[in-house]
VOBA-1610 file (N, C-alpha, C; in pm, whole numbers, padded with zeros to 5 digits, always signed):
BEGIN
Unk+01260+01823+01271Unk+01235+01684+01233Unk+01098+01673+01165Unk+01088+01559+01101Unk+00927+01513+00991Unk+00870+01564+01086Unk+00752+01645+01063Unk+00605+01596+01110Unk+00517+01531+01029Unk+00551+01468+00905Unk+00494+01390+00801Unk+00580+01285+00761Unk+00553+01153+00787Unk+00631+01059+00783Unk+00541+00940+00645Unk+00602+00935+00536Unk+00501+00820+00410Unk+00591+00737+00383Unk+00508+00621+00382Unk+00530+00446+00386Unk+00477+00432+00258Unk+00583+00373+00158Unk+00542+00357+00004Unk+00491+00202+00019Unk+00454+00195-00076Unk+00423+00059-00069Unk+00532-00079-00169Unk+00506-00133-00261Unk+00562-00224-00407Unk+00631-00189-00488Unk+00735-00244-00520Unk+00729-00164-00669Unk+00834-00106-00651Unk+00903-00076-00528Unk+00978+00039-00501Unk+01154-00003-00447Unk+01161-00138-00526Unk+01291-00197-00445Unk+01416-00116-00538Unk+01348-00025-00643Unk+01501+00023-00733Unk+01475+00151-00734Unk+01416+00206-00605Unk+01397+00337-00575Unk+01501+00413-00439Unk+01449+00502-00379Unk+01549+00560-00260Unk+01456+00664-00206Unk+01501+00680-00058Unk+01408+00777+00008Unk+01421+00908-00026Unk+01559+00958-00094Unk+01532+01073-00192Unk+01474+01096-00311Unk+01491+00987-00353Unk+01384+00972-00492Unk+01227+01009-00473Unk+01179+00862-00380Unk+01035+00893-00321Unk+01037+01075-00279Unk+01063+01107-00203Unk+01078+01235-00162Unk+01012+01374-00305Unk+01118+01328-00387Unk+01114+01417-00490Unk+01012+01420-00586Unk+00927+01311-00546Unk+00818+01304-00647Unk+00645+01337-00524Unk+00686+01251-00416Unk+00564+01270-00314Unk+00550+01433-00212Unk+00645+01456-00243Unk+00640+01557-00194Unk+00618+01708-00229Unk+00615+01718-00389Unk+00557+01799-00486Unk+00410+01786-00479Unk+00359+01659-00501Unk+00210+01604-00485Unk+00156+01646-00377Unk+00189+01618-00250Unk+00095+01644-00130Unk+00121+01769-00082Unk+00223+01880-00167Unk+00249+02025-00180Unk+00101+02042-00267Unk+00057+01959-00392Unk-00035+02032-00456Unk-00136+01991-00395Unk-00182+01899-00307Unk-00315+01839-00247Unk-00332+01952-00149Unk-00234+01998-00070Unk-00235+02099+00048Unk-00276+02222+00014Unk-00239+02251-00193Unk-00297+02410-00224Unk-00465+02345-00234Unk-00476+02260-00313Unk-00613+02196-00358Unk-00721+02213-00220Unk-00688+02199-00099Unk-00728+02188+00014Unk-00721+02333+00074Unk-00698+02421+00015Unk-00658+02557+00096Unk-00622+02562+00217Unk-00490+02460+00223Unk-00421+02439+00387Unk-00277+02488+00369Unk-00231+02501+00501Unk-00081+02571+00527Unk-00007+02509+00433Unk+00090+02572+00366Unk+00204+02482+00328Unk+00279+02417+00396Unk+00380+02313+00371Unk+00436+02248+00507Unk+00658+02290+00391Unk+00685+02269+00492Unk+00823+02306+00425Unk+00900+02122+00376Unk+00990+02107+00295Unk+01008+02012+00235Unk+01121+01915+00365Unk+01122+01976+00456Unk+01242+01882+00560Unk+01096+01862+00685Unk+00948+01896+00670Unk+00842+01881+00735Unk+00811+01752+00686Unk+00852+01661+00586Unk+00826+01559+00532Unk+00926+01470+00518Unk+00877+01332+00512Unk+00991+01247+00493Unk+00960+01123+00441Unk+01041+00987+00402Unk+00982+00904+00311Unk+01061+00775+00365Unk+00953+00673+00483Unk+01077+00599+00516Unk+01069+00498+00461Unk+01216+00472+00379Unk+01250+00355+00304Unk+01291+00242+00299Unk+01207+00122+00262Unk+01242+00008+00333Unk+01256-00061+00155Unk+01222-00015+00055Unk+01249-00101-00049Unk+01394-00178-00152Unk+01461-00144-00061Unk+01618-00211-00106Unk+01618-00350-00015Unk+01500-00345+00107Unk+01538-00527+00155Unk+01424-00612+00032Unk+01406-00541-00029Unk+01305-00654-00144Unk+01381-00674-00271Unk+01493-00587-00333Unk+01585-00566-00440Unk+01704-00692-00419Unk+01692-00802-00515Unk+01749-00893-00499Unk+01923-00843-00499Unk+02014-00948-00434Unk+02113-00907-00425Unk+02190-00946-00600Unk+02327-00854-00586Unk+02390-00895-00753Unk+02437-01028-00775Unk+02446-01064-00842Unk+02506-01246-00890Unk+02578-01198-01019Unk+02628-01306-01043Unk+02654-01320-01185Unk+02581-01460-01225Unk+02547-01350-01397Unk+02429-01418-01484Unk+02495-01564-01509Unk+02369-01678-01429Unk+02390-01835-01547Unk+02389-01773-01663Unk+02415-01949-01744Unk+02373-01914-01881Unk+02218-01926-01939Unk+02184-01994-01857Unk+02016-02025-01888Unk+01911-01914-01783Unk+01963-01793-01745Unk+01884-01720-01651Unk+01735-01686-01748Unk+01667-01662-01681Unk+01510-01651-01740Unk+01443-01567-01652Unk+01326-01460-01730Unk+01292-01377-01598Unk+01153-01474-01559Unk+01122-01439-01470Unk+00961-01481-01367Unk+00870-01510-01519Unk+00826-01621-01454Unk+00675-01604-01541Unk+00549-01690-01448Unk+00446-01766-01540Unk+00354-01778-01415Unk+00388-01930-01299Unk+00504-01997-01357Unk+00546-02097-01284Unk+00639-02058-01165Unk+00671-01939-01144Unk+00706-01863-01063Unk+00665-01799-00940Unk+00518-01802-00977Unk+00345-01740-00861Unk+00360-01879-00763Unk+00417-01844-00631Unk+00398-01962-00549Unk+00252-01979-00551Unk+00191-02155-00478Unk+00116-02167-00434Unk+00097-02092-00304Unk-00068-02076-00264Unk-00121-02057-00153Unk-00162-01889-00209Unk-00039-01813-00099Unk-00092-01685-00081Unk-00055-01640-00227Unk+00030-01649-00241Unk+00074-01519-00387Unk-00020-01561-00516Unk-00058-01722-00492Unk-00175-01692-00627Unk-00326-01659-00592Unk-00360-01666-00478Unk-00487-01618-00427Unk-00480-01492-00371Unk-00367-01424-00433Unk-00394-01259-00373Unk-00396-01261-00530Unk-00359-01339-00648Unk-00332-01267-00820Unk-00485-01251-00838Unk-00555-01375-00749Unk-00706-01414-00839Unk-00739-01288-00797Unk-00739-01279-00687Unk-00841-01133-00595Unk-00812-01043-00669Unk-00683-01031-00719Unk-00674-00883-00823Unk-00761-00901-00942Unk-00715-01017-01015Unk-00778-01041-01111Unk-00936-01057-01106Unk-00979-01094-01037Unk-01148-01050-00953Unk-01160-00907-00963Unk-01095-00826-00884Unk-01126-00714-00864Unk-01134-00601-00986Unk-01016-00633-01048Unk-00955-00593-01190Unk-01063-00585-01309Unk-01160-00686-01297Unk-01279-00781-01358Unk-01376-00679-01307Unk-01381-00641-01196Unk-01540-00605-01170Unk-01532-00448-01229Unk-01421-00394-01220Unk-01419-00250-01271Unk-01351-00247-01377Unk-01323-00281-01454Unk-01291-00259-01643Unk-01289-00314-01690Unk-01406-00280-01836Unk-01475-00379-01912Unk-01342-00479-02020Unk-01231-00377-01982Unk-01097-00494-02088Unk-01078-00626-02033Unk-01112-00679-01910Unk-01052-00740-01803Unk-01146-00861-01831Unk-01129-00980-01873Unk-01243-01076-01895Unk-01256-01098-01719Unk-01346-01134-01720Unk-01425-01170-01583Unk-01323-01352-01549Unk-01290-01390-01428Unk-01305-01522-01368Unk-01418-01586-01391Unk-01461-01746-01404Unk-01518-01741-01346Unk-01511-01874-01170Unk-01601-01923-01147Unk-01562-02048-01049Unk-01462-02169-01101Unk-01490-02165-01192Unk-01377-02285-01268Unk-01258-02231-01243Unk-01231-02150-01314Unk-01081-02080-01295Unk-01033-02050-01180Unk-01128-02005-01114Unk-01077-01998-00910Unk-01041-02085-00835Unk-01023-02217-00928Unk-00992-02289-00853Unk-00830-02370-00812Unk-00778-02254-00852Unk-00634-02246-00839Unk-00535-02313-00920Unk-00584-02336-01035Unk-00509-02469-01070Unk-00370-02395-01139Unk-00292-02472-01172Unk-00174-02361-01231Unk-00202-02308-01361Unk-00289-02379-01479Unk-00396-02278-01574Unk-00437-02136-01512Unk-00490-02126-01429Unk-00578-02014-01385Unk-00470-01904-01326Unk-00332-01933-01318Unk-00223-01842-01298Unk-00205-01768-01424Unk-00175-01808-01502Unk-00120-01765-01678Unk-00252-01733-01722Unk-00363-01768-01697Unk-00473-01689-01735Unk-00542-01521-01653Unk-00517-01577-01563Unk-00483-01437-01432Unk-00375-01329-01521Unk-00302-01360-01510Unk-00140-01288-01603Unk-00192-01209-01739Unk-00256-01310-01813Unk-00320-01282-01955Unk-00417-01177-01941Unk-00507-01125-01868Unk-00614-01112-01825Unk-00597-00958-01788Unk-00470-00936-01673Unk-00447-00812-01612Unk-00340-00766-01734Unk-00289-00808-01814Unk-00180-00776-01925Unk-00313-00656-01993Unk-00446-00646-02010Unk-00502-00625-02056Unk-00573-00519-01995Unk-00566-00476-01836Unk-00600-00396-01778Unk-00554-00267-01763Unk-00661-00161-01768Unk-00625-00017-01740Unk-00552-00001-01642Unk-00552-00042-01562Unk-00494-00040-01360Unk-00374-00098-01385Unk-00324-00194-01456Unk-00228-00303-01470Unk-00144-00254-01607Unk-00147-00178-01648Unk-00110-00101-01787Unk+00056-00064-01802Unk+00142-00133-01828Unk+00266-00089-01854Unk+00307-00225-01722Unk+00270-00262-01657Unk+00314-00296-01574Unk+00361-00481-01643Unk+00460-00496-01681Unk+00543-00620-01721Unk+00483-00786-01578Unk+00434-00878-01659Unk+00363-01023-01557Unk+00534-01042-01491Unk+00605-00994-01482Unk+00745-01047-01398Unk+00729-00931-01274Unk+00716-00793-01339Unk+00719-00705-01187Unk+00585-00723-01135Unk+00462-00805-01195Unk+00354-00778-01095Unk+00370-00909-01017Unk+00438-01037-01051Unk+00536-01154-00960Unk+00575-01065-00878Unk+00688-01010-00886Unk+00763-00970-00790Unk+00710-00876-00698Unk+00549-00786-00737Unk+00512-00724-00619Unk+00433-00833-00544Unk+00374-00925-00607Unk+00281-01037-00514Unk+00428-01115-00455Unk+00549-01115-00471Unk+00625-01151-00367Unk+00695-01118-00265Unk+00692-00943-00285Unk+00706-00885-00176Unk+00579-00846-00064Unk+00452-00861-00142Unk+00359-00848-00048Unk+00332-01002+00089Unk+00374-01109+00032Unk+00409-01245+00037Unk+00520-01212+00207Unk+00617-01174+00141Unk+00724-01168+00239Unk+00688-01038+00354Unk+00654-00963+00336Unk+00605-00883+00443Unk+00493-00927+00547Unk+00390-00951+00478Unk+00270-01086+00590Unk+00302-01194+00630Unk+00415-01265+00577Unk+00445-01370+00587Unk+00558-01440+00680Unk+00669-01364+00637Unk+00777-01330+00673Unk+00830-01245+00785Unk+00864-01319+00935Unk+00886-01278+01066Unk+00962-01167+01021Unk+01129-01218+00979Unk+01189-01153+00954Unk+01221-01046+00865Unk+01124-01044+00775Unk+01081-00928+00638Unk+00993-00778+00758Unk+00950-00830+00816Unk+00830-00784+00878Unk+00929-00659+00968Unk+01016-00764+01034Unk+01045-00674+01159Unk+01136-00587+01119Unk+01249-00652+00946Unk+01336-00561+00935Unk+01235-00419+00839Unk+01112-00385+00811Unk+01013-00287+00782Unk+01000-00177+00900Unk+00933-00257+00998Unk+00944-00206+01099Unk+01004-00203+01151Unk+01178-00146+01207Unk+01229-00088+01198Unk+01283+00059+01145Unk+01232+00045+01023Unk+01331+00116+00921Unk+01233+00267+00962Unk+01091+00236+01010Unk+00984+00288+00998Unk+00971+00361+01167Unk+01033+00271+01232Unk+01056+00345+01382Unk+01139+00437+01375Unk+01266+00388+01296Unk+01412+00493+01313Unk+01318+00648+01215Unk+01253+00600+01161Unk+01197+00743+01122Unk+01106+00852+01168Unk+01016+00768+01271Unk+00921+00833+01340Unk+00995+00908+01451Unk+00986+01059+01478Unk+01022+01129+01605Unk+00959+01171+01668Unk+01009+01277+01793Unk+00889+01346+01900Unk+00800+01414+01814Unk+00869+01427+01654Unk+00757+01588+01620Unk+00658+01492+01483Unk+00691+01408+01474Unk+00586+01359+01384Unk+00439+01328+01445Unk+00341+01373+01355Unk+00241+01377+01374Unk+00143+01272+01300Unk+00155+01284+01146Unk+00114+01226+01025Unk+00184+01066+00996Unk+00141+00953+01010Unk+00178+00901+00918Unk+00099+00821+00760Unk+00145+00853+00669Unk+00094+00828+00535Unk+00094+00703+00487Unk+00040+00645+00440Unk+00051+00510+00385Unk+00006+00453+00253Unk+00090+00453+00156Unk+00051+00373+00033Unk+00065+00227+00039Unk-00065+00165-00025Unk-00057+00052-00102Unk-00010-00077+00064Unk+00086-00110+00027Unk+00154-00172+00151Unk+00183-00120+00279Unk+00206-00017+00219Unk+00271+00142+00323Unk+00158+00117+00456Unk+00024+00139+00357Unk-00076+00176+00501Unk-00093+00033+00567Unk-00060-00091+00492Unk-00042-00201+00601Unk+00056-00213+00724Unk+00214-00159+00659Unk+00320-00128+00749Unk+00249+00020+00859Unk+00196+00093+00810Unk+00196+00197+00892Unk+00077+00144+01015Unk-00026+00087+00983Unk-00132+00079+01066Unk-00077-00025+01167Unk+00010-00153+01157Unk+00079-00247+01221Unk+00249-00147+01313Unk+00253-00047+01208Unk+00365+00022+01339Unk+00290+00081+01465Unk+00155+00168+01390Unk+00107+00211+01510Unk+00073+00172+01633Unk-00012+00042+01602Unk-00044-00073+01707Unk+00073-00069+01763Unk+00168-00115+01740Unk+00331-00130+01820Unk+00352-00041+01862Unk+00317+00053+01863Unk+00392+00177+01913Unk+00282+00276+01987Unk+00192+00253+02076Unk+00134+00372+02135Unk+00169+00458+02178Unk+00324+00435+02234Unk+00376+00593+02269Unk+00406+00679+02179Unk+00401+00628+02051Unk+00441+00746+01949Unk+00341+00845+01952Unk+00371+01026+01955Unk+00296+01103+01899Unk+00229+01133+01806Unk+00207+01034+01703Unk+00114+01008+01591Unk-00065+01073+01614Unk-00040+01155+01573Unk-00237+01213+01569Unk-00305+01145+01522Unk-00273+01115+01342Unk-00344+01117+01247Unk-00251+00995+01154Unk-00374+00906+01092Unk-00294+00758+00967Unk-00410+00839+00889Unk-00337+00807+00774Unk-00392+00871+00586Unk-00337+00731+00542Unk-00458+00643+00543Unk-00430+00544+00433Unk-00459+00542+00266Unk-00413+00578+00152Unk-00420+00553+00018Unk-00392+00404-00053Unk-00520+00402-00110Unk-00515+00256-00201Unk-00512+00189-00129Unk-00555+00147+00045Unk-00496+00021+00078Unk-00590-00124+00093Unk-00450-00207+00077Unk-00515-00350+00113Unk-00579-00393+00211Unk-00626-00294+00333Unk-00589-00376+00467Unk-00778-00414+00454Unk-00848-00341+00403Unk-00996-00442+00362Unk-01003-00580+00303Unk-00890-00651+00260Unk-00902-00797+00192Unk-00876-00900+00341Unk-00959-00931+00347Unk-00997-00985+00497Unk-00879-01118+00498Unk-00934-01171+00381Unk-00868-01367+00431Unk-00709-01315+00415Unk-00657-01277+00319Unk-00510-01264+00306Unk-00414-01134+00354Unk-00524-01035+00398Unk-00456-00920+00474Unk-00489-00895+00600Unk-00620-00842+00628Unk-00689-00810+00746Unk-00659-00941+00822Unk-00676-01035+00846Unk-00686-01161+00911Unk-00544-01188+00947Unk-00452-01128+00883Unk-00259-01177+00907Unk-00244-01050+00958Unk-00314-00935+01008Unk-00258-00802+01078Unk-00206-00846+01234Unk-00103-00786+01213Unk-00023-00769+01411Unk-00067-00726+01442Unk-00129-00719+01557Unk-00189-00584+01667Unk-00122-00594+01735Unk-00045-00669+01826Unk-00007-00684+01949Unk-00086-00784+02000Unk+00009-00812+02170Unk-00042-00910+02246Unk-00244-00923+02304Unk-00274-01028+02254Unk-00407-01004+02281Unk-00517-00921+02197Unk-00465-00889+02119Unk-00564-00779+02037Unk-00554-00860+01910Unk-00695-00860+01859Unk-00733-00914+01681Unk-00757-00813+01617Unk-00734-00816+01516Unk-00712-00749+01346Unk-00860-00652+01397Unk-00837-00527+01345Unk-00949-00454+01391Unk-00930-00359+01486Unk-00825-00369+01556Unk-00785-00291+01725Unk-00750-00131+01622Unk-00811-00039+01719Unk-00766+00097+01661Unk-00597+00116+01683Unk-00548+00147+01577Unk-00423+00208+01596Unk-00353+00291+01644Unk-00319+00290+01768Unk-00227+00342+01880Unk-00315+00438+01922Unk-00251+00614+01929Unk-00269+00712+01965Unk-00335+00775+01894Unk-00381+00729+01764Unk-00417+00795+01634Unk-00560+00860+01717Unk-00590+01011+01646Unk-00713+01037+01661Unk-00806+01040+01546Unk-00734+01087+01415Unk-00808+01062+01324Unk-00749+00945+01248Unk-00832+00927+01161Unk-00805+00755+01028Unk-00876+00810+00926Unk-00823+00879+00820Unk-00872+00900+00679Unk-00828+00788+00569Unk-00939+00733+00515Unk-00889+00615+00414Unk-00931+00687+00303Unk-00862+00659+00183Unk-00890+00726+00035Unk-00843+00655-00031Unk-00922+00615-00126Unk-00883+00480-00253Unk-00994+00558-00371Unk-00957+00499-00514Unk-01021+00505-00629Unk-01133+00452-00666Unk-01251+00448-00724Unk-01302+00324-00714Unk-01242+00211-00791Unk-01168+00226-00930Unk-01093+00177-01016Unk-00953+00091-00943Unk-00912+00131-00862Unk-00823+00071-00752Unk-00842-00059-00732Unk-00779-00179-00805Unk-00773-00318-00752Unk-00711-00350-00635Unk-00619-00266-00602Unk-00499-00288-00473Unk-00626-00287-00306Unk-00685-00145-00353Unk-00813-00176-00286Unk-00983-00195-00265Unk-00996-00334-00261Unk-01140-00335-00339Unk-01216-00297-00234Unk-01180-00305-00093Unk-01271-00263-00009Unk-01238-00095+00035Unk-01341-00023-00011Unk-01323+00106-00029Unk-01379+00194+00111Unk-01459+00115+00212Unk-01506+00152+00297Unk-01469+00086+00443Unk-01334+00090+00546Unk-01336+00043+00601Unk-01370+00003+00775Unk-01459+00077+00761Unk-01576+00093+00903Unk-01610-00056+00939Unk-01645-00104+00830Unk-01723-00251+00893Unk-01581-00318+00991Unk-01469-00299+00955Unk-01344-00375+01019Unk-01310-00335+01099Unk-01277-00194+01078Unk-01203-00119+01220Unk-01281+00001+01282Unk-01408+00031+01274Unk-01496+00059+01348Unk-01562+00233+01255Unk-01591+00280+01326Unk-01706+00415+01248Unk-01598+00541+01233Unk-01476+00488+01338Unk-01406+00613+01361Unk-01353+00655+01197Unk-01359+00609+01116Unk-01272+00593+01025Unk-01325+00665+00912Unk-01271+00802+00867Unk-01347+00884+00734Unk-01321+00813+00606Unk-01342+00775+00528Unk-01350+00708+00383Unk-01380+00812+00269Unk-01299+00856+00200Unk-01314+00891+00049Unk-01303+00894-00058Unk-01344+00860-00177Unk-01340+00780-00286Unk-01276+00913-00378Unk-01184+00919-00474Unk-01156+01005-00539Unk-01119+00919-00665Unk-01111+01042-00790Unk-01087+01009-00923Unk-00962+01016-00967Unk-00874+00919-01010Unk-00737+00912-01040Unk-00698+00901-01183Unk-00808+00821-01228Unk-00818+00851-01422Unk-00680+00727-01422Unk-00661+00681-01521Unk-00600+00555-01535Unk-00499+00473-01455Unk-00429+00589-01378Unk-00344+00571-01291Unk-00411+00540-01135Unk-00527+00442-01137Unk-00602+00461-01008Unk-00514+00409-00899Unk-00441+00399-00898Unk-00362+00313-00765Unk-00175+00415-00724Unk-00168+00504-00835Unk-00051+00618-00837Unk-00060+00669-00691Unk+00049+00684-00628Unk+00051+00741-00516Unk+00056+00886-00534Unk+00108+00975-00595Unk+00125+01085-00613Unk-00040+01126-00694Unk-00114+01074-00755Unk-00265+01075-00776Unk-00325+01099-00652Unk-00313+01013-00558Unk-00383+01022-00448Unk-00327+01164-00312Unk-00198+01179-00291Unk-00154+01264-00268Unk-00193+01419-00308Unk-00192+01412-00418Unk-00201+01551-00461Unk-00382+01600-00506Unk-00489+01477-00409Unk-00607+01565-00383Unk-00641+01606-00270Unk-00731+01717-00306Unk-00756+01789-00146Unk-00809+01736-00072Unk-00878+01593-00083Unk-00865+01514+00052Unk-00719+01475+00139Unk-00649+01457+00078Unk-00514+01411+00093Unk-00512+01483+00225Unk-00433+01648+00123Unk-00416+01746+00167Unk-00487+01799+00260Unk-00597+01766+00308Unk-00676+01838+00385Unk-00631+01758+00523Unk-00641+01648+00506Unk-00605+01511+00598Unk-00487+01544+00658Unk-00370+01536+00597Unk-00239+01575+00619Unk-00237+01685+00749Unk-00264+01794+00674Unk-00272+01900+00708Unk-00362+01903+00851Unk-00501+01880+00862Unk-00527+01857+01001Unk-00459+01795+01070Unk-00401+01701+01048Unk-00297+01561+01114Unk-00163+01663+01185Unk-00149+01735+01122Unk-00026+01844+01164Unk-00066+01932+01190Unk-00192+01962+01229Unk-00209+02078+01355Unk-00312+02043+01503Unk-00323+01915+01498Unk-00400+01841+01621Unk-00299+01853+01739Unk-00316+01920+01818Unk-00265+01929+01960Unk-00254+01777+02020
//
């Protein structure tokens, strides 16, 4: 069974856990040579998939169907997680016009200017203003959403066994993964490898984390002994690159170079931090 279990994050509702597989698992094969650590064999890994509950179901087309645009960005959370990108997006590439207070102030202008803005970004590059809707609405429905939440976690228990050790987390991933752990102290989990993640954006992530009964956002995660975080600095997904101040000192932080693709999971995977991480994570007694 896994002893490496990775939680993808967005993006991923027209994908499959063999798919993920076939691409993440070449990567954190090359982070593990990069790292001069054991190889791990390809059924030592696994990819649990929860992105078909975000893949809308089939219909048949109205005649007036139209895809997403910015009248589409609910109020509240999904346009004050766009600004934060678009903030963040702003502070690290000079294509990205800056916000400023006027525009933050939510108005439905400052949506379609948000949109305009990241259309123009290195980080945001290929990426169509309808699928970056649809990842601010699956990020929406996972924090938000009782029932989004629990059918994740699930999908993410049925995957964890006696022999997993590692769990990995992209993007959303390391939000789902750090909220399974809390739930789950009996799991044999050593070691969380968070990549790119959100869980430093305090008001709209950190602040909506599950811990469990009695415990606030911040509680160490389960059984874990180690917590390696690794983000880009170029990484809008995560602007807080250091996350000690939240969840305490235990936590190693390393910044690596991803070159345009700063937020690519298989970028982050396939450096020898990754790999090094991993790899201790699967030999901790």
């Amino acid at each position: 069974m896994a002893r490496v279990v990775c939680l993808h994050g967005v993006g991923q509702q027209f994908s499959g856990e063999r798919e993920l597989h076939g691409s993440w698992f070449p990567a954190l094969t090359d982070g593990l040579t990069r790292a001069e650590a054991p190889a791990l064999a390809a059924d030592d890994v696994t990819c649990a998939f929860y992105g078909d509950l975000f893949r809308p179901r089939g219909r048949t087309l109205a005649a007036r169907d139209a895809p997403l645009d910015a009248g589409d960005v609910g109020a509240g959370f999904e346009t004050e997680l766009l600004l934060a990108l678009w903030a963040e997006a702003a502070r690290t590439d000079r294509a990205v016009v800056s916000p400023d207070a006027r525009t933050l102030a939510r108005a439905p202008r400052s949506v379609q200017r948000a949109l305009n803005a990241l259309d123009n970004s290195r980080f945001f590059a290929g990426l169509a203003p309808r699928a970056l809707i649809h990842d601010l609405k699956q990020v929406r429905a996972y924090l938000c959403d009782p029932a989004v939440r629990e059918a994740v976690q699930r999908r993410v228990a049925a995957a964890v066994t006696d022999d997993t050790r590692v769990l990995v987390g992209h993007s959303l991933g390391s939000v789902v993964a750090y909220e399974a752990l809390c739930a789950h102290p009996e799991w044999p989990v050593r070691s969380l490898v968070t990549l790119g993640s959100p869980l430093g954006i305090r008001t709209l992530v950190f602040e909506r984390l599950r811990t469990g009964e009695g415990a606030g956002p911040g509680r160490w995660p389960g059984r874990v002994a180690h917590w390696t975080n690794i983000s880009d600095e170029g990484d809008a997904v995560a602007p807080t690159k250091d996350l000690r101040p939240l969840f305490g000192e235990r936590v190693v932080n390393h910044l690596v170079h991803n070159g345009a693709r700063a937020h690519d999971a298989t970028r982050y995977l396939n450096t020898p931090e990754a790999g090094r991480a991993v790899s201790d994570g699967c030999h901790l007694a």
